[in-house]
Each structure stands twice: as C-alpha cells, then as structure tokens.
N, C-alpha and C positions, 0 to 999 in steps of 0.2 A: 464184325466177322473176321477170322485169323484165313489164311490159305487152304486149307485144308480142303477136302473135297467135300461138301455138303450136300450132298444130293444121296440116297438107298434105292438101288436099285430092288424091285418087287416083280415078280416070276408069277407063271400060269398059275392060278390057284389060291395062291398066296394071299395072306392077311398082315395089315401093318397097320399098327397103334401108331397116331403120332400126338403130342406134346405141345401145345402153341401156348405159349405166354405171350397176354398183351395182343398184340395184332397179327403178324404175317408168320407162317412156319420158319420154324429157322434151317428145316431141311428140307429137299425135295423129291419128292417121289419119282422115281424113275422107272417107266414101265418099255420092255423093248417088246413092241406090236411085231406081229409079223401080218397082220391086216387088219378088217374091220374088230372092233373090240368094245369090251365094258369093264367097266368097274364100279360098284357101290361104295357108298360113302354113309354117316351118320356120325352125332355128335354124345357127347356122354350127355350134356346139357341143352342138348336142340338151339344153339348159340346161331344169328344168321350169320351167313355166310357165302362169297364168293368163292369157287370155284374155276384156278387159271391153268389153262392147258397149253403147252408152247411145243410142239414140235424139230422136233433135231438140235435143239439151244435150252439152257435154263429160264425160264421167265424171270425177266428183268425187269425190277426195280430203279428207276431213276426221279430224279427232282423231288424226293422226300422231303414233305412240308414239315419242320420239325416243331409246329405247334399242334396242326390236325394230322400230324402222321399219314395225311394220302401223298399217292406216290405215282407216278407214271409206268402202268403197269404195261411191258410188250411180251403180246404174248397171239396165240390162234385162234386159243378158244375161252370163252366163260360162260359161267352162269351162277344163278344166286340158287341158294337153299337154304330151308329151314328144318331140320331130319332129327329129332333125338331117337337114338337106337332103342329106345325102350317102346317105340311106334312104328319100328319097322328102318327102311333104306334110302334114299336116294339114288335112280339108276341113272347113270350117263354115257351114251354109246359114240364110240369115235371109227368111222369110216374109212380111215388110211392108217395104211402102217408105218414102222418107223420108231424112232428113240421117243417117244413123250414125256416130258415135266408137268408134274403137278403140283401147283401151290396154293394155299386155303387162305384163305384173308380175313377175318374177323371185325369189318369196318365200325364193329359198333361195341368192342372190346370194348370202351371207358365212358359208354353210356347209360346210363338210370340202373339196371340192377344186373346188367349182364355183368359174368363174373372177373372178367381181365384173361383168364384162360382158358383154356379147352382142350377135350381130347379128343382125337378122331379117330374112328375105326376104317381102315379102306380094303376094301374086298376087291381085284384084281376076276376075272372072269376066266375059267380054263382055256378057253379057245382063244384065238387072231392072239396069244401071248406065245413067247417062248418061255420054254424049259427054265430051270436054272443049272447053271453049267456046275463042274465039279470046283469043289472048294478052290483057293489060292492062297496066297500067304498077302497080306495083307500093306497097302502100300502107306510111305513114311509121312507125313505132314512137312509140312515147309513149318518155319518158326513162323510161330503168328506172329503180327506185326498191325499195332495197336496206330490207328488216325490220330495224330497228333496235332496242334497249330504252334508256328514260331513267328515273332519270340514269344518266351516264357509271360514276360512282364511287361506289358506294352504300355506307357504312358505318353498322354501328349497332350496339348494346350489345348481350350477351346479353339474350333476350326483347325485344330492341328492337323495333320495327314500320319498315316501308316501304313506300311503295306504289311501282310501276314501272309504267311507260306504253309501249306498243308503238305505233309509227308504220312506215308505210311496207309493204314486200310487196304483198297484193294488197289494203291496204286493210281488211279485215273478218275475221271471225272469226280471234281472237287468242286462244288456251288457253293457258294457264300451268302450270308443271309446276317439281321442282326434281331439277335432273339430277345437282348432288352436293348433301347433306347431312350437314354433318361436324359443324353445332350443331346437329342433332335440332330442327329447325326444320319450320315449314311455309309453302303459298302457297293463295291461293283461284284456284283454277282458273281462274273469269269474269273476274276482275278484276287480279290480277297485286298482290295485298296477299298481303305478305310478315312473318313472323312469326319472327324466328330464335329457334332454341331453348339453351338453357340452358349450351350451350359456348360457352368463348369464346375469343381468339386460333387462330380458322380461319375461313376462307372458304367460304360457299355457292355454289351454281351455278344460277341460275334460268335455264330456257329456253323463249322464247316463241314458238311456229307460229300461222301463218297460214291463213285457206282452201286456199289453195293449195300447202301442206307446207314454203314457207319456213321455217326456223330458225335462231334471234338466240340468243344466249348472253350472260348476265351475272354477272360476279364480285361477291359482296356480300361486305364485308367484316365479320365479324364482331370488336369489341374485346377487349380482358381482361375478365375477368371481377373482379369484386370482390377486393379484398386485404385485410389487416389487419397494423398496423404498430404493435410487435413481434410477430411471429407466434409467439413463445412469450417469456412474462417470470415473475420471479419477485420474490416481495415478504413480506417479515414478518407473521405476523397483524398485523391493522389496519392495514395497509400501505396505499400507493396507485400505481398506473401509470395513466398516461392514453395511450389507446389513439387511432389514425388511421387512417382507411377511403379508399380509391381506387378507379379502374376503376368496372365495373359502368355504372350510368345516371348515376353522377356528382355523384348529388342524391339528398336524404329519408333517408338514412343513418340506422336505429335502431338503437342498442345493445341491448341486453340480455343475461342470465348463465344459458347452454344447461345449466351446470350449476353450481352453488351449495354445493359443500361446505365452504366456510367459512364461512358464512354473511355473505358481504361484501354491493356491491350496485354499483350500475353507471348514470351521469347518461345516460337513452335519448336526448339527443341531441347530448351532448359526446363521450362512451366513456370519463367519469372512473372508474375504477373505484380501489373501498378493500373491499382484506379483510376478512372476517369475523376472531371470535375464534378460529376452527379451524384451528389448522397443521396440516403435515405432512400434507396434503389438495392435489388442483389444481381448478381450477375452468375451466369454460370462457368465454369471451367469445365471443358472435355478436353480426355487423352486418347489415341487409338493409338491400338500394339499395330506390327507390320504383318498381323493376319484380318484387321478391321476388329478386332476386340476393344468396344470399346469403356468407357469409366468417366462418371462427371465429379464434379463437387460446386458448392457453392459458395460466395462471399458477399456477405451483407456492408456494404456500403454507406460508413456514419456520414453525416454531414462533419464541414470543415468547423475547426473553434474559430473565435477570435479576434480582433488584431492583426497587423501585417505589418508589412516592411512599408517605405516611404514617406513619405510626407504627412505629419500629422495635426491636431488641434491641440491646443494648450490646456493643461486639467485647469480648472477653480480655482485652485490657490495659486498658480503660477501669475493668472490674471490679476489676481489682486494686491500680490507683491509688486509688479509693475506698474499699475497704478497707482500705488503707495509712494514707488519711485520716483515715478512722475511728479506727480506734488510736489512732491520733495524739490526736484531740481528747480519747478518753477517760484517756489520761495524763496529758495536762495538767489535765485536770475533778479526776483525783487528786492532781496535785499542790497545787494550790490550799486542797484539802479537807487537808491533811496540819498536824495544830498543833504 
C-alpha cells in the first residue's frame, strides 16, 4: 500500500459498493456517527466473512503471516457473517458515536471453492449518521513508496551471517521471517539478521512486512559448501598425499585424521598428510572452514613391499662360489705341504 489516504468516507443514507480481492479490503469505510447507529451489509457471493469495527483510528493490521495471511487484527468491534444480497441483509447496530472504520476480512478467500474475491454492498442507516458536507476539491497523494529489502543480492557461506535492511512501505514496523529455508537456516524477527544454515549451493527466501501488511521478498544466496581434494587417495604405509580445502568460508581451514588407523598424522594447517606403519587399514582426513563447515576424504593404506636397508643374507649362488673357493685354497694349502 503507497501513502495515500485509503479509507471513503460514507454519509446518512448512503450506499458503497466495495471491491475485495483475495482477503482484507483494501479501503476503509468511514462512517462519522453522531450516536447510536446501523448499517447493513451483504455479499454478491454470500462469501463468509468478518466484520472489524475500530473506533476514532483505522483497524490495524499487524504481524501478517505471509504463508496463512492471518494478521493481528486491533480493532473494538467484530463479527462473522454469511449474507448473499440476493437473501436479503446483514444488520449491525453500534451504540456510540464518533469516527468509525470498517474493514471486511474474507478468512477463507483461498479455500475449496470460494472465489478469491468479493463484492460488498454497505447500507449506512439515516439516523445517529451525519450529513455529507458540500463538495471540496480533492486532496494530493504523497508518492507511493514501494517495501523494498537491502542488499539487492545477498550471498554468503554456509553458516554465514547477514544482516538486511527494509525501507520504504509504510515506513515502521518491519518483521522478518523466512519464507523458504532450503539451508536450515534462520532470521531474527526485529532486526532482519540472517543466519544461514549448514547447506549449501541453495538459495533462502527472506520476507519482510510492514505495519500495514506490505510484503518484500529476498533471494539469499547460499555458496558451496566445503570440499576436499582428492576426495579419496591412496598411499604405502609411511606414504605421503597432500590434501586442498575449498568453498565453505574460504578461510582458517584445519586439517586433522577423523580416523587414524595407521597410525599416520596430518600438518593442521597445510593437510600434509604421511601414513602410519599400518597397511591394509583406511583412514580418514577432515578439514573445518573458520565458520565449523566442515569436508572429509579418505586414504586407503597399501601394505609396505619388500626388502630393506641393513644387514642382509647371501642369495645361492653367492654361497656356492665360496665354497667353491674354499676348496680351492685348501688344495693348494696341500699341495704346498706335499714333499
């Protein structure tokens, strides 16, 4: 709704058609009592309906739920009805005088075959009303001024934070809500601080009303969430892979080994990892961004080949060349010795 004045004043006598699409009037009847009074009511369509009466103020609309459209109605007076004019009226009598508003509600506007709109006829009572005064010239509107949310394009990490600002509508009371949550995310009500939750590549949907049931809509974008590169490797006992972290918050990245069966071990803020002595075992690799987003991978752990350093046995043929040797010197040792 723009500034303008949205309320028609209606005089002794008088009759006013009004218009409602969807649920609540979008203007208000305005009757000046000068005491006890009446006015009839009926619908083109016998649609039910609430009937709100407020006294010296417009009935006011707050905390509109923008999924079931109910709303915190204040007002002095109501009542329900069900009246199509083609069966006659609706009477309802008010006992003080005074400025009164009237506003029609249609709580069941989007339910099974009612139609989404209605029109109302309202009959005003000769008596306890005044007159209508002589014409005037007609007063100027203020430029409407459309509820809008900032920023335009809000992206942020999983767990990321954001705050959003509402301008514009009527001005004042701005509630916050979130109309999709696909990261299991939240918003603070008063303030419009945004908190998205733990998913990520999806978009939120925050939406902000006004006093006067305006509703703005904002797409937040929520990023990837953390990765880890190779998402699976594999390596020898005492082996080494060095591991890469993305997405997430982008920043503070800590490594550490979610599980440790080879007893290897892992630089918390490179992702150098070197296996343990234990093959034929996997181990896991976890990273956490510096919002707790967190990314594992895994590495399958061969057994060692082999052979080694140190001190060794002599193959077969080495043996039997020495012994071949051998012989040998001892023949000669006899021969020498021979007189």
């Amino acid at each position: 709704m723009d500034r303008c004045d949205r309320t028609v004043t209606v005089y002794a006598g008088e009759r006013k058609l009004q218009f409602v699409r969807l649920r609540y009037s979008p203007f208000q009847i305005v009757v000046p009592a000068t005491g006890a009074w009446q006015f009839s009511v009926c619908s083109l369509n016998g649609t039910p309906t609430t009937a709100y009466a407020r006294r010296g103020s417009p009935v006011q609309l707050s905390g509109i739920d923008p999924t079931t459209h109910d709303a915190t109605v204040t007002r002095d007076a109501s009542k329900a009805f069900t009246q199509a004019c083609s069966a006659g009226v609706a009477t309802f009598s008010l006992t003080i005088g005074g400025t009164w508003y009237l506003l029609f509600d249609s709580p069941n506007a989007f339910v099974g075959t009612n139609p989404g709109s209605e029109i109302y006829r309202v009959d005003i009572a000769p008596s306890g009303v005044s007159a209508r005064p002589a014409a005037t010239d007609p007063g100027l509107c203020a430029t409407p001024s459309s509820l809008s949310i900032a920023p335009a394009s809000p992206s942020v990490p999983p767990r990321g934070q954001a705050t959003l600002t509402a301008t514009g509508g009527s001005g004042a009371g701005y509630s916050w809500s979130l109309a999709t949550n696909a990261s299991g995310g939240s918003i603070v009500a008063s303030s419009g601080a945004y908190t998205a939750g733990p998913t990520g590549s999806v978009k939120d949907t925050v939406a902000a009303a006004d006093s006067a049931g305006n509703l703005s809509l904002r797409e937040v974008t929520v990023t990837a969430g953390v990765s880890v590169s190779p998402a699976t490797a594999s390596a020898p006992a005492r082996g080494s892979v060095t591991f890469a972290a993305s997405g997430g918050s982008g920043t503070g990245f800590t490594w550490s080994l979610a599980t440790n069966a080879s007893g290897g071990s892992i630089n918390t803020s490179t992702g150098a990892y070197t296996a343990g002595g234990t093959g034929g075992v996997i181990d896991t690799v976890q990273v956490t961004d510096s919002l707790g987003n967190t990314a594992a991978a895994s590495v399958s752990v061969t057994a060692g080949g082999g052979g080694g350093g140190g001190c060794g046995t002599a193959g077969a043929g080495d043996g039997l060349a020495l012994a071949l040797l051998a012989l040998a010197l001892v023949r000669r040792g006899r021969a020498k010795g021979a007189p």
